[in-house]
C-alpha positions as CSV (number, residue, x, y, z in Angstrom):
1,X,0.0,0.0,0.0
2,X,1.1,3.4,-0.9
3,X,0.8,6.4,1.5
4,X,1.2,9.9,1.0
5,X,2.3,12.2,3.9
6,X,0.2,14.8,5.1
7,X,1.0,17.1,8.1
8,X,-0.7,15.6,11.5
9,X,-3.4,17.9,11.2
10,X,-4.6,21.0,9.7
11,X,-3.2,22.7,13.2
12,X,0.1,21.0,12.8
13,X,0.4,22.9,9.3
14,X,-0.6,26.0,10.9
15,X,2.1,25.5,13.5
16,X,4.8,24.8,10.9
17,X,3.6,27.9,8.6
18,X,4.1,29.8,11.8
19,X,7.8,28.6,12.5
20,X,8.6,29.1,8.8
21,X,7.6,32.9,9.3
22,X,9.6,33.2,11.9
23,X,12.6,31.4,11.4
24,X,14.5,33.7,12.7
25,X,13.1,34.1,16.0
26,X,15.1,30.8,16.7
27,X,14.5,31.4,20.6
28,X,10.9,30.1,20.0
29,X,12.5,27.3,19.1
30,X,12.9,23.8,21.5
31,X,16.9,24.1,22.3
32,X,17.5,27.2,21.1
33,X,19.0,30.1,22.9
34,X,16.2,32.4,24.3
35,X,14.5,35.5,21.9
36,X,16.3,37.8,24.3
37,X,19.8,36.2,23.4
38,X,19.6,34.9,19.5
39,X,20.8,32.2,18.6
40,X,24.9,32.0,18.1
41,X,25.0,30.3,15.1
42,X,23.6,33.5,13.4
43,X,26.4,35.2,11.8
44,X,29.5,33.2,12.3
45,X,32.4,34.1,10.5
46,X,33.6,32.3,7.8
47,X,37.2,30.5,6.6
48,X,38.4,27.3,5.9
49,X,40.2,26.4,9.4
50,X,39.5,29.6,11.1
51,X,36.3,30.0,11.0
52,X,34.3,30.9,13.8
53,X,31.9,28.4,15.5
54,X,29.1,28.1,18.1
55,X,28.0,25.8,20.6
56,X,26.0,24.4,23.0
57,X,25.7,20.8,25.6
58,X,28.6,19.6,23.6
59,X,32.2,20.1,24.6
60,X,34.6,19.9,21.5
61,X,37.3,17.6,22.1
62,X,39.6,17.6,19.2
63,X,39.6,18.4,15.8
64,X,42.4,17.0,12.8
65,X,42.5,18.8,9.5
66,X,42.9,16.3,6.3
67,X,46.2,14.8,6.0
68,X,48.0,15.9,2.6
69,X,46.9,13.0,0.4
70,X,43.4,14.0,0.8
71,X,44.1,17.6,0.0
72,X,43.5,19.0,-3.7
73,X,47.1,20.3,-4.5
74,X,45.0,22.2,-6.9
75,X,42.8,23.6,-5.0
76,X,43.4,23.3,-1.3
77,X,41.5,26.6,-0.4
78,X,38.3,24.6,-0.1
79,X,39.5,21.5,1.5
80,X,39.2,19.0,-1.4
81,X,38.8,16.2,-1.5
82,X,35.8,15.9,-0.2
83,X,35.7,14.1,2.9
84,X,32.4,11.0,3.5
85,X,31.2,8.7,5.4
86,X,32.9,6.4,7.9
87,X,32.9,3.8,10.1
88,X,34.3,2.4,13.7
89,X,36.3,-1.0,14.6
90,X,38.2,-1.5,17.5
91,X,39.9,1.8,19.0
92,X,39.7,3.2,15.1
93,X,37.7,5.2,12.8
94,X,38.1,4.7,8.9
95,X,37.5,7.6,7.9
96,X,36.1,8.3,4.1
97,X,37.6,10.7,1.4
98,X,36.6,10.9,-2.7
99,X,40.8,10.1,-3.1
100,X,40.8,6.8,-0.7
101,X,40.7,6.6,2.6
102,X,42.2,7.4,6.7
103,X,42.4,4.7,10.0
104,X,42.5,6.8,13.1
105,X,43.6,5.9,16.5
106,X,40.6,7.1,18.8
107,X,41.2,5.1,21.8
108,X,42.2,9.1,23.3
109,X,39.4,10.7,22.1
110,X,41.1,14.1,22.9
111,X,44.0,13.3,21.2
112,X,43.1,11.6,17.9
113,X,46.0,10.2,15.7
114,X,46.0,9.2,12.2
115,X,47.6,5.7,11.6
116,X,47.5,5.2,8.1
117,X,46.5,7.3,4.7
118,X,45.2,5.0,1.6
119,X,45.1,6.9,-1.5
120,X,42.6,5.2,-3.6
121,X,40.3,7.5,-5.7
122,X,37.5,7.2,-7.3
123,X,34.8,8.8,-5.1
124,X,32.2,8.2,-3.3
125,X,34.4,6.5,-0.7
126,X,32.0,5.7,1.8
127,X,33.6,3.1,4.3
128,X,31.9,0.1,6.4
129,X,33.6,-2.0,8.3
130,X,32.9,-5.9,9.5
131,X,36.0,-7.7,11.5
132,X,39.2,-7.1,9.8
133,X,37.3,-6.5,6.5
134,X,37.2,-3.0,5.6
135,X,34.1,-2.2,2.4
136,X,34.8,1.0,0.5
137,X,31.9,2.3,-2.5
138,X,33.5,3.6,-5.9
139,X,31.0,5.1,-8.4
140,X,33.4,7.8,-10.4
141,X,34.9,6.8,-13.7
142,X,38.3,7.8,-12.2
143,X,38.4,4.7,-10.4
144,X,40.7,1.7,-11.2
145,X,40.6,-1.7,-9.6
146,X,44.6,-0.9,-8.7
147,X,43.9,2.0,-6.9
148,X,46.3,4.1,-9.5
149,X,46.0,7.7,-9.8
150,X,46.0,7.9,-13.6
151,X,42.5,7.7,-14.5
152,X,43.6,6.8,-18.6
153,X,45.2,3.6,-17.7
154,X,44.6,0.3,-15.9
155,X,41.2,-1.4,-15.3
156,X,38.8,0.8,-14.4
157,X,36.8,0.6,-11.6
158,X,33.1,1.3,-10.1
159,X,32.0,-1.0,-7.7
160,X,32.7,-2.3,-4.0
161,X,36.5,-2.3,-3.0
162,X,37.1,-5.0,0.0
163,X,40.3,-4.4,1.9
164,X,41.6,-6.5,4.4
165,X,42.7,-4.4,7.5
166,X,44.3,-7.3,10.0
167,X,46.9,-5.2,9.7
168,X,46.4,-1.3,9.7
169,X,49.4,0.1,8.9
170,X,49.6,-1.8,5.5
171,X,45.9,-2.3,4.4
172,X,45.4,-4.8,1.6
173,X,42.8,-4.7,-1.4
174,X,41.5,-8.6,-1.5
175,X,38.3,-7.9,-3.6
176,X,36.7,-5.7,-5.7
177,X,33.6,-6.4,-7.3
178,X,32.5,-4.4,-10.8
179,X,29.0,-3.2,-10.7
180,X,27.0,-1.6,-13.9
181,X,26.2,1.1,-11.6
182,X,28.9,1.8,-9.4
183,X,28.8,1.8,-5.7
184,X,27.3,5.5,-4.3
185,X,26.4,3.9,-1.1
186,X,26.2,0.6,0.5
187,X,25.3,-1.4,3.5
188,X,26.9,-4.5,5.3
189,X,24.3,-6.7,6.7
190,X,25.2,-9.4,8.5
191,X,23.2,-12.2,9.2
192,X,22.4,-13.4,12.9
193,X,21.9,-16.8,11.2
194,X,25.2,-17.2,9.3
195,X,28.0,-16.0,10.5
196,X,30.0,-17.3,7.7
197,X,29.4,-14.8,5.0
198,X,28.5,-11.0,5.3
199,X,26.1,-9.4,2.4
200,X,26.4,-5.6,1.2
201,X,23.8,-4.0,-0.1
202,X,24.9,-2.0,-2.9
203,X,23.5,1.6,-4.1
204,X,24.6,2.7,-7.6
205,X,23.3,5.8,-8.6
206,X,26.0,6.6,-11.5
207,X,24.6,6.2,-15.0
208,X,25.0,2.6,-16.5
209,X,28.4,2.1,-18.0
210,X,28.6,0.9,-21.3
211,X,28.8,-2.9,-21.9
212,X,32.2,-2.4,-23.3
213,X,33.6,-1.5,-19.5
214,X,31.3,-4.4,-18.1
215,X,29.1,-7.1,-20.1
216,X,25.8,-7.1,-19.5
217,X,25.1,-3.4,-18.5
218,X,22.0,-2.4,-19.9
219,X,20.3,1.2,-19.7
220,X,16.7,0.2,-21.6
221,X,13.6,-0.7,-19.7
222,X,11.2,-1.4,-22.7
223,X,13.4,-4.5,-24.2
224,X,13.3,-6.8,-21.6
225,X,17.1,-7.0,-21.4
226,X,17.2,-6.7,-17.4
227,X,18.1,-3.3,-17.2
228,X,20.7,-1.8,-14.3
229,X,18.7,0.7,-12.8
230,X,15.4,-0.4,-11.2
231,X,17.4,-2.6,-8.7
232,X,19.7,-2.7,-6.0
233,X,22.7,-5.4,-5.9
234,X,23.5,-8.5,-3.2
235,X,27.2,-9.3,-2.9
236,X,28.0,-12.3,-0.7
237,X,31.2,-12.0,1.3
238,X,33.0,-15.1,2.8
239,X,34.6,-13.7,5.4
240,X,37.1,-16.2,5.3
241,X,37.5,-15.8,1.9
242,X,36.4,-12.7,0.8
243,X,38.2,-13.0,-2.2
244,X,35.3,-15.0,-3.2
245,X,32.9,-11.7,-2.6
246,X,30.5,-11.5,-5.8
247,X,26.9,-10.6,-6.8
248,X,23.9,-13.0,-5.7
249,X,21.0,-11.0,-6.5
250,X,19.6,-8.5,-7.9
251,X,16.6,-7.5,-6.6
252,X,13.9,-5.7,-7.7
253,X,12.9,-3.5,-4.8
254,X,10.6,-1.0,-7.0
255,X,8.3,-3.5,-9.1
256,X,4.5,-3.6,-9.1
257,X,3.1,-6.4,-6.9
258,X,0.4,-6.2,-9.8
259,X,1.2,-5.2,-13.0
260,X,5.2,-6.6,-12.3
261,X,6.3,-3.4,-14.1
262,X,9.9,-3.1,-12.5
263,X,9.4,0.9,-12.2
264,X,6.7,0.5,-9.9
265,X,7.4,3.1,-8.0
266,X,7.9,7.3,-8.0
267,X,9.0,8.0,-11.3
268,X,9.6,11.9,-10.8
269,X,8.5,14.5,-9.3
270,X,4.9,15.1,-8.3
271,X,4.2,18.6,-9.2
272,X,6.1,20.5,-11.6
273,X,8.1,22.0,-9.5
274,X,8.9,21.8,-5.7
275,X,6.3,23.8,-3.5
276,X,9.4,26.4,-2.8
277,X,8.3,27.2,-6.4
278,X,12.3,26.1,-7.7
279,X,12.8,23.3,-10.0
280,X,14.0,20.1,-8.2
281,X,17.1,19.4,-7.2
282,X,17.6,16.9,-7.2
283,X,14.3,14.9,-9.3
284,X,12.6,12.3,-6.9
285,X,12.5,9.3,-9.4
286,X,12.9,5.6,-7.8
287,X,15.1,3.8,-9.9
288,X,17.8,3.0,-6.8
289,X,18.4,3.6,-3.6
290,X,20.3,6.2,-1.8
291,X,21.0,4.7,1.3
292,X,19.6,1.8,2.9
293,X,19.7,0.9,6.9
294,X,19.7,-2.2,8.1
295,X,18.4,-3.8,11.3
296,X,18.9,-7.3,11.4
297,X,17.9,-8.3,15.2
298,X,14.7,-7.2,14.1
299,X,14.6,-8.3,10.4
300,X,14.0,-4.8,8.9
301,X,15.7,-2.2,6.7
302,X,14.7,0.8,5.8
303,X,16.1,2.6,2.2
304,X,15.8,5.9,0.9
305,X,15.2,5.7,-2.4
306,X,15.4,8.4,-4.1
307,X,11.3,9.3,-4.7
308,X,10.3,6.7,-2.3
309,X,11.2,5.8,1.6
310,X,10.7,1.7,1.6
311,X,10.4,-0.7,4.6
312,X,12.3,-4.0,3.7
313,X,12.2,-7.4,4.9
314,X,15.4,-8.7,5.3
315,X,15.1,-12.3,7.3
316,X,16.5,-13.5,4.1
317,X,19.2,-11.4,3.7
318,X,20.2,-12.7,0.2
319,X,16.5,-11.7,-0.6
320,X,15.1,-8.8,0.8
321,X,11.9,-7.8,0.1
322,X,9.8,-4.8,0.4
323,X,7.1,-4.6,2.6
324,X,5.7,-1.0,2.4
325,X,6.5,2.1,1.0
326,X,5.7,6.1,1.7
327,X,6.1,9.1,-0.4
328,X,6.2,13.2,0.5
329,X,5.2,16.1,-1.9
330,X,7.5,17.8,0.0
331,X,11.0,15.9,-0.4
332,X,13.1,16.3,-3.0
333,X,15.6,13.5,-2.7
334,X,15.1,10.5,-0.2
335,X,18.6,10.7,1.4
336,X,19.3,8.0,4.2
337,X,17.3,6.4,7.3
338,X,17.7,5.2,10.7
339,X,15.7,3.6,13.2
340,X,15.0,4.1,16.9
341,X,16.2,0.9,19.0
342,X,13.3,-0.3,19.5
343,X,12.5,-0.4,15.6
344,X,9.2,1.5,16.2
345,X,10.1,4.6,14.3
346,X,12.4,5.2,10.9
347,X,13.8,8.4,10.1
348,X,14.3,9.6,6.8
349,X,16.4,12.4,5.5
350,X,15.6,14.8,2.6
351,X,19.1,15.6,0.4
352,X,17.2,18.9,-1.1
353,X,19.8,20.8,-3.3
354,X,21.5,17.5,-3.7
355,X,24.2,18.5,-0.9
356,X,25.7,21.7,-2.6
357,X,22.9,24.3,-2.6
358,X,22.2,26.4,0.2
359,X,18.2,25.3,1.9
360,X,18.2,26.1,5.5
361,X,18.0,30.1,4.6
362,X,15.0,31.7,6.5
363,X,12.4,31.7,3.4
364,X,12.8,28.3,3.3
365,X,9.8,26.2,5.0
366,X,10.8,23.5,7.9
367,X,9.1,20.8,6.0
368,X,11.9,21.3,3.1
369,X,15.0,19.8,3.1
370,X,13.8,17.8,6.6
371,X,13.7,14.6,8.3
372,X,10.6,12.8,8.1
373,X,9.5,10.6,11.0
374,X,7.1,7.9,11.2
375,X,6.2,5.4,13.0
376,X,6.3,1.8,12.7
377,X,3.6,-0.6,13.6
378,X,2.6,-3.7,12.2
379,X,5.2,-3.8,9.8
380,X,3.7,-0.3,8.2
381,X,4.9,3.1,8.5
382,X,2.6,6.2,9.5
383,X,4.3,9.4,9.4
384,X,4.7,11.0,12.6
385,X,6.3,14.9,12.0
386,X,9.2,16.8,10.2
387,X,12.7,17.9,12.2
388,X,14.9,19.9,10.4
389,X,17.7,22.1,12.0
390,X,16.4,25.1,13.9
391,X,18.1,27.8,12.5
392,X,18.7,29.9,9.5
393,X,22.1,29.5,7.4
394,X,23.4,31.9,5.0
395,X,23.8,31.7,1.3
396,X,27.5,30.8,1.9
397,X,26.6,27.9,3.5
398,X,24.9,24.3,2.1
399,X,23.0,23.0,4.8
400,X,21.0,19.7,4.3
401,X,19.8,16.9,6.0
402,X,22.7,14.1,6.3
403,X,24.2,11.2,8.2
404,X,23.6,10.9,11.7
405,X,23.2,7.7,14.1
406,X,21.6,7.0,17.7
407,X,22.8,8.3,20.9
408,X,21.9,5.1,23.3
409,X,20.3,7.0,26.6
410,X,18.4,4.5,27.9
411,X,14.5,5.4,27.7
412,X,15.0,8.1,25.4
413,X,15.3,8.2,21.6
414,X,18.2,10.6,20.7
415,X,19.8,11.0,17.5
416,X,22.9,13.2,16.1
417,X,23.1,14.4,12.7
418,X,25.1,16.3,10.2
419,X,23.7,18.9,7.9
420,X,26.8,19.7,6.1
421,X,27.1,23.6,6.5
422,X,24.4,23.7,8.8
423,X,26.5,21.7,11.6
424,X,25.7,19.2,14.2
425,X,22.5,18.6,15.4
426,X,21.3,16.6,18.6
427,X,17.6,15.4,18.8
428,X,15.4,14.4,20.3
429,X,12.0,12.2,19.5
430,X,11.1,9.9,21.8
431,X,7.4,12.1,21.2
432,X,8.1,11.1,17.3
433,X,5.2,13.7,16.5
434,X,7.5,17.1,18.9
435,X,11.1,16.4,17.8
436,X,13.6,18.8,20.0
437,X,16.7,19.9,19.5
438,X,19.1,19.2,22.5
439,X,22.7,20.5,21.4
440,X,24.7,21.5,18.5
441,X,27.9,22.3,17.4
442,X,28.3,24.5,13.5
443,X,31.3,26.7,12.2
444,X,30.7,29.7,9.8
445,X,31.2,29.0,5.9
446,X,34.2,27.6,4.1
447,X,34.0,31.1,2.2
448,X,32.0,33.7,3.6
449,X,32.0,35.3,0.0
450,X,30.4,32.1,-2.3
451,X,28.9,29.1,-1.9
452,X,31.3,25.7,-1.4
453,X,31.2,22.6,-0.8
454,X,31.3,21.6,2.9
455,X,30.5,21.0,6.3
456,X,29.8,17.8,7.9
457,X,28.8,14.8,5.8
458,X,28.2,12.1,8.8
459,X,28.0,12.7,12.5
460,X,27.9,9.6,14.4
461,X,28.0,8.3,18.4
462,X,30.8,5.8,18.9
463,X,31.7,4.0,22.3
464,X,30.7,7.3,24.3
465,X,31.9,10.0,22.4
466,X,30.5,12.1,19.0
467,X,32.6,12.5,16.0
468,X,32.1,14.3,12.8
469,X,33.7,14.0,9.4
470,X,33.8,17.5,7.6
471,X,34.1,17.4,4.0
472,X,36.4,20.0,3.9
473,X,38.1,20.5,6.8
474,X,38.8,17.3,8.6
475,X,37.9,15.1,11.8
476,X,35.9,16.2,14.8
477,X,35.3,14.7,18.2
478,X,32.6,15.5,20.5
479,X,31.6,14.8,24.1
480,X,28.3,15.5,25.6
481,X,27.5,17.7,28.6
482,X,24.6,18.0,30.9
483,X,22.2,20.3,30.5
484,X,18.0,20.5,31.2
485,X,17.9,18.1,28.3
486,X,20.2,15.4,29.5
487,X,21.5,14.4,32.9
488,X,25.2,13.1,33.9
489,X,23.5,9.7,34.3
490,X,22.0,9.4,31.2
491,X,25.2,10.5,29.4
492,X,27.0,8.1,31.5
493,X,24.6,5.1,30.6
494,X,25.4,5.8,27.4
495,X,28.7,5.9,27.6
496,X,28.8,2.7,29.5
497,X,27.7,0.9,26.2
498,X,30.6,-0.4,24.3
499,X,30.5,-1.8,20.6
500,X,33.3,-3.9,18.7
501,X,32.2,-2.0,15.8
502,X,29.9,0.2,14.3
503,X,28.5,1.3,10.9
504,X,25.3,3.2,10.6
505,X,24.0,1.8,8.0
506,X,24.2,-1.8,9.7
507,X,22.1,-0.9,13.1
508,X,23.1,-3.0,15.8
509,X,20.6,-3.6,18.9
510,X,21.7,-1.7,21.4
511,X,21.6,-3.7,25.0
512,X,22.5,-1.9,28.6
513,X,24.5,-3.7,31.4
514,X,22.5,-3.0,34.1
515,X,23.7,-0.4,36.1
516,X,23.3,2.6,39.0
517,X,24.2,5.2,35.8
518,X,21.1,2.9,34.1
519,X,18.9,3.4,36.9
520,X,19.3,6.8,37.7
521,X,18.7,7.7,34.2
522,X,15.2,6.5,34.2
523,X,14.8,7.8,37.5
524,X,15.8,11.6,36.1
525,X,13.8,10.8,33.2
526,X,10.7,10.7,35.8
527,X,12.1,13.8,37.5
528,X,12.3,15.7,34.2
529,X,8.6,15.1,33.4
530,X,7.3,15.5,36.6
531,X,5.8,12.3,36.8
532,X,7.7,11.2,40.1
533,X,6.0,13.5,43.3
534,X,7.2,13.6,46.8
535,X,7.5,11.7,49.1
536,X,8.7,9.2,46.9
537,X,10.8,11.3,44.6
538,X,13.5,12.1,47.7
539,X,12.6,8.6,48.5
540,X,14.4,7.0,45.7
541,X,17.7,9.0,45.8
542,X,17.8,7.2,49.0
543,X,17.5,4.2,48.3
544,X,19.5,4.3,45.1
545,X,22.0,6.5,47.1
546,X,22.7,3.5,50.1
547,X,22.4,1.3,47.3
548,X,25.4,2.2,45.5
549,X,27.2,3.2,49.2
550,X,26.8,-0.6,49.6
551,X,27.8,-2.3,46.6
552,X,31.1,0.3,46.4
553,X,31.8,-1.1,49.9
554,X,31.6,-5.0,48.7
555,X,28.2,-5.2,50.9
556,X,26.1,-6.7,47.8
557,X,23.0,-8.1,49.9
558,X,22.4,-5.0,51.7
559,X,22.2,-3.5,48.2
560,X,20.6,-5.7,46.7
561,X,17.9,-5.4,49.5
562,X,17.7,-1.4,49.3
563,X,16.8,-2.1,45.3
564,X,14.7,-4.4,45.7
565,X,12.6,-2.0,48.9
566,X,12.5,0.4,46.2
567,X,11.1,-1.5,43.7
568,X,8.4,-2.0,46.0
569,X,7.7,1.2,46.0
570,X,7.1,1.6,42.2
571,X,3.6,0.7,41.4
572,X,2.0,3.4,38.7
573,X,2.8,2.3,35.1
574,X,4.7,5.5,34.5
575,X,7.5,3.9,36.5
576,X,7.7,0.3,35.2
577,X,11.1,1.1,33.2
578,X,12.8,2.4,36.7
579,X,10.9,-0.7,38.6
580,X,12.8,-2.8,35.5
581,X,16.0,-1.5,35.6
582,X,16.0,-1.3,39.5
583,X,15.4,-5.1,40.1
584,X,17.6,-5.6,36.9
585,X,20.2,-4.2,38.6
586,X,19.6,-5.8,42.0
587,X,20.1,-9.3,39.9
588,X,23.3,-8.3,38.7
589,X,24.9,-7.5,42.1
C-alpha cells in the first residue's frame, strides 16, 4: 500500500507555517537560545580552518585537518577532497575521502592520531567496516581496480572495494567487485543466522556504464534485457575468503506487486516543481536507492530511495523484500534512514539541493529539506512529523539533512546528525510527533564570499563520544555535557555501552548492562517530566543513594535489599522502566 504524507493535522500545518515565518526568531524554538539572546549560530564568521563556530551541551574535544593525500594540491583553499562517510572498529575510525581513505587511533578521544593514509580515488568512498574487512563504495569513472591515480590507464573501476585491514598500517585490497552502476552507497548486513558470510547491499546511482567496460550493463527498460537501474545489488562475502565476494541478486525492490512493471514506484517529481516554487534538485525518481539501513535483530531495513522511503524485509538477507512504502510532496531526494532501537520509528532524511545548494535560509519552509518521522507498527509506516535544523544558514553555507546515528540514553530516543554547513544537530524524538533539538555544534562558511562545498557529511556516536567528518576540513570529536535536556547519568549510561564495531548503515541492537548510571537515568527521566511527586521522589535517591554506598563497599546483599525496597515502592505504570532496571540491577549484584 502506498501512502502519502500529510501534516498531523490542519493545526500542525498551521504550527509549521508559523515557524517558517519566523525562522529567525530561533528562541521560539525547543533548544535554542532564548528570543532575548539569538541564537549563536547566526552570523558566524567564515574560513576554511578559522572560522568561527558556536555551541551548546557539547564540549569539542579535538579536531584534525585532512592529512596531505586527501588535499587538492589544486585547489586546497576549499579543502578538497571531499571528505564522506565512515565507520568504527576496535579503537579506530576509517574515515572516508573521494581520493581513498584514513584509520584513526581514537582510543584518546582528545588526542586523535592518524595511523595510516590509503590513496585510492574514485569517489564516493563511503567506508563500512565488519571484523578485519574494511568495504569502500567507488562510483566515479576515475576509479581503477589498482587503486592508480592515472585515470587513462589500468582497469577501471566502479564497484565495491574489500580491503583487508588485520593489519592497519599496510591495508590490503583482497576484492573488488564491478557493478554496472557503481557503488554510491552501501550497507553490510550481517546475518544473525550465518555468520560465515556478510552481504552488502549496494547503491549505484551513476549512469549505466557501457557494456564495453562491463558485459551485460543495460540502460533500456522497454526491451526486456534486465536493465541496471530499477534494482539494487547483493554481494556475498566469505569472510574467510572474501576473495570470493560476488553478486547473488539482484533485486527488484521497485516493481509492481500487480502489473510486475519493475518501475513500480515514484518515477519523478509530483508537481512540476517543488512547492518552494524552484525546479527540483535533485528529481525524486525511484530507480535506486540512496541509502539503505539495516536492522537485522529485528529483520528490517529501511532505504531511501530516491522518490520513495521503503520498509524492507530482510530475514533473508540474500533476498530482501519490500514490505511497504511512503512518499512526500515535500522531499526532493530520499537521502538516508535510521531507526529508533526499538525499531518502532524510521527516520528519513531529505538531500534537497543535492548536498551543494544552500536550503536552511530563512524563506525556506521546515518541512523542506527535513527529516521525516514515522512510525512503525505492524510492519507499516505512518508518518509522525518533520525535524529539520532550527536555524537559518546563510547563502555561503549548504545546509541539508545528512548522516547521523543514535545516541543510546536508555528510555529516550536521541539521534545526532550532520547537515553539512548547517553543523551538528542533537535530537530528540522519543514524542516522534514534537522532535527537540538538545545540542549542537556548527562553524561559519568555508568562504563567507560564495557558496562551497562543505560542512559535515556524517555525524555519528561511537563508544561514548560524538565524532564528525567534515568534508572540507577534517575530523571532529565530541563529548556530551549535561544540561536541562540530558542528565550526567543518562550521558553516563550511554557511555557505558561499548561496541566492537559500528557502521550506521548496519544498526546493531543496542543492550544496557544493568547499572546505577542505568537506573538513575530513568529515574531523572521521571524527575524531568514530573511524573515522580514527593515523598517518593526524595525517596528513591535514597534508596539508590545507600544502594550504590553498599555495593562500592563490597556489601552486595544490603544492596541488593535497598533495590529491591524500592522496587516496591514503584507501582503506577509510568515507573515500570525504573521498577525494570531497579530489580535488573539488583540481579546483577
Amino acid at each position: 500500500m502506498k501512502h502519502r504524507l500529510g501534516f498531523r493535522s490542519g493545526r500542525g500545518r498551521q504550527a509549521l507555517g508559523v515557524l517558517a515565518a519566523g525562522l529567525l526568531m530561533v528562541g521560539v524554538l525547543p533548544g535554542a537560545a532564548s528570543a532575548a539572546e539569538p541564537d549563536p549560530r547566526i552570523g558566524l564568521g567564515g574560513g576554511w580552518l578559522d572560522a568561527q563556530s558556536a555551541i551548546s551541551n557539547l564540549e569539542h574535544l579535538a579536531h584534525r585537518d585532512k592529512p596531505a593525500g586527501m588535499v587538492d594540491p589544486a585547489n586546497p583553499g576549499n579543502g578538497g577532497f571531499y571528505n564522506s562517510d565512515f565507520g568504527f572498529g576496535g579503537k579506530y575510525a576509517f574515515t572516508g575521502n573521494y581520493n581513498g581513505f584514513n584509520i584513526i587511533d581514537v582510543s584518546k578521544p582528545a588526542d586523535p592520531t592518524l595511523v595510516t593514509s590509503v590513496v585510492c580515488p574514485g569517489g564516493q568512498g563511503d567506508l563500512s567496516v565488519h571484523g578485519n574487512l574494511l568495504f569502500m563504495s567507488v562510483e566515479e569513472t576515475r576509479g581503477r581496480v589498482d587503486c592508480g591515480t592515472n585515470p587513462n590507464v589500468g582497469t577501471r573501476f566502479q564497484g565495491v572495494r574489500v580491503f583487508d585491514i588485520s593489519n592497519v598500517l599496510n591495508p590490503v585490497q583482497v576484492a573488488a567487485v564491478q557493478l554496472c552502476r557503481g557503488s554510491h552507497t552501501h550497507t553490510v548486513v550481517a546475518d544473525p543466522k550465518d555468520p560465515a558470510n556478510v552481504y552488502v547491499y549496494v547503491s549505484g546511482t551513476a549512469s549505466v556504464r557501457p557494456a564495453t567496460t562491463m558485459e551485460g550493463c543495460n540502460n533500456n527498460l522497454a526491451d526486456g534485457e534486465n536493465p541496471s537501474r530499477w534494482r539494487i545489488e547483493v554481494i556475498k562475502v566469505p569472510v574467510a575468503a572474501p576473495q570470493q565476494a560476488a553478486v547473488v541478486n539482484q533485486p527488484r525492490l521497485f516493481a509492481d506487486p500487480g502489473t510486475g512493471r519493475i518501475d513500480g514506484l515514484q518515477n519523478g517529481p509530483q508537481t512540476p516543481r517543488h512547492p518552494s516554487g524552484a525546479t527540483w534538485s535533485p528529481t525524486p525518481n525511484t530507480n535506486a536507492c540512496h541509502d539503505i539501513t539495516a536492522y537485522p535483530e529485528i529483520g528490517l531495513a529501511a532505504g531511501a530511495c530516491q522518490g520513495n522511503g521503503i520498509l524492507i524485509d530482510i530475514s533473508d538477507p540474500a533476498n530482501p523484500r519490500r514490505i511497504d512504502e511512503v512518499s512526500d510532496p515535500n522531499f526532493a531526494y530520499w537521502h538516508s534512514a535510521t531507526f529508533n532501537n526499538d525499531g518502532t520509528k524510521v527516520i528519513f532524511t531529505d538531500e534537497w539541493g543535492g548536498g551543494s545548494g544552500a536550503r536552511c535560509r530563512d524563506t525556506d519552509q521546515p518541512e523542506w529539506g527535513a527529516n521525516a518521522i514515522f512510525d512503525i507498527a505492524n510492519r507499516k509506516m505512518k508518518f509522525a512529523s518533520y525535524y529539520k535544523l532550527p536555524v537559518p544558514q546563510s547563502l555561503q553555507e549548504n545546509c541539508v539533512a545528512h548522516n547521523g546515528s543514535l545516541i543510546p540514553v536508555p528510555g529516550r530516543d536521541i539521534m545526532m546528525q550532520a547537515w553539512y554547513q548547517g553543523g551538528i544537530s542533537v535530537f530528540d524524538f522519543t514524542d516522534s510527533a514534537n522532535p527537540r533539538e538538545i545540542a549542537f555544534f556548527d562553524r561559519g562558511p568555508v568562504n563567507p564570499n560564495a557558496l562551497v562545498l562543505a560542512g559535515f557529511w556524517s555525524a555519528y556516536w561511537y563508544n561514548g563520544n560524538l565524532y564528525g567528518n567534515e568534508i572540507a576540513r577534517g575530523f571532529d570529536v565530541f563529548k556530551l555535557k549535561p544540561s536541562q535536556y540530558l542528565s550526567k547519568a543518562e550521558i553516563q549510561a550511554a557511555e557505558e555501552v561499548r561496541l566492537d564495531q559500528f557502521n550506521a548503515q548496519g544498526q546493531p541492537k543496542i543492550t544496557w548492562t544493568p547499572s546505577f548510571a542505568v537506573a538513575r537515568a530513568h529515574y531523572d527521566q521521571l524527575v524531568r517530566a514530573g511524573a515522580i511527586g514527593h515523598p517518593l521522589n526524595s525517596q528513591v535517591d535514597k534508596f539508590l543513594a545507600r544502594a550504590e554506598e553498599f555495593a562500592a563497599d563490597g556489601k552486595r546483599s544490603a544492596a541488593e535489599a535497598q533495590l529491591r525496597a524500592l522496587s516496591n515502592k514503584l507501582g503506577a505504570p509510568e515507573h515500570q522502566a525504573l521498577k525494570t532496571a531497579v530489580l535488573k540491577l539488583a540481579e546483577s549484584l
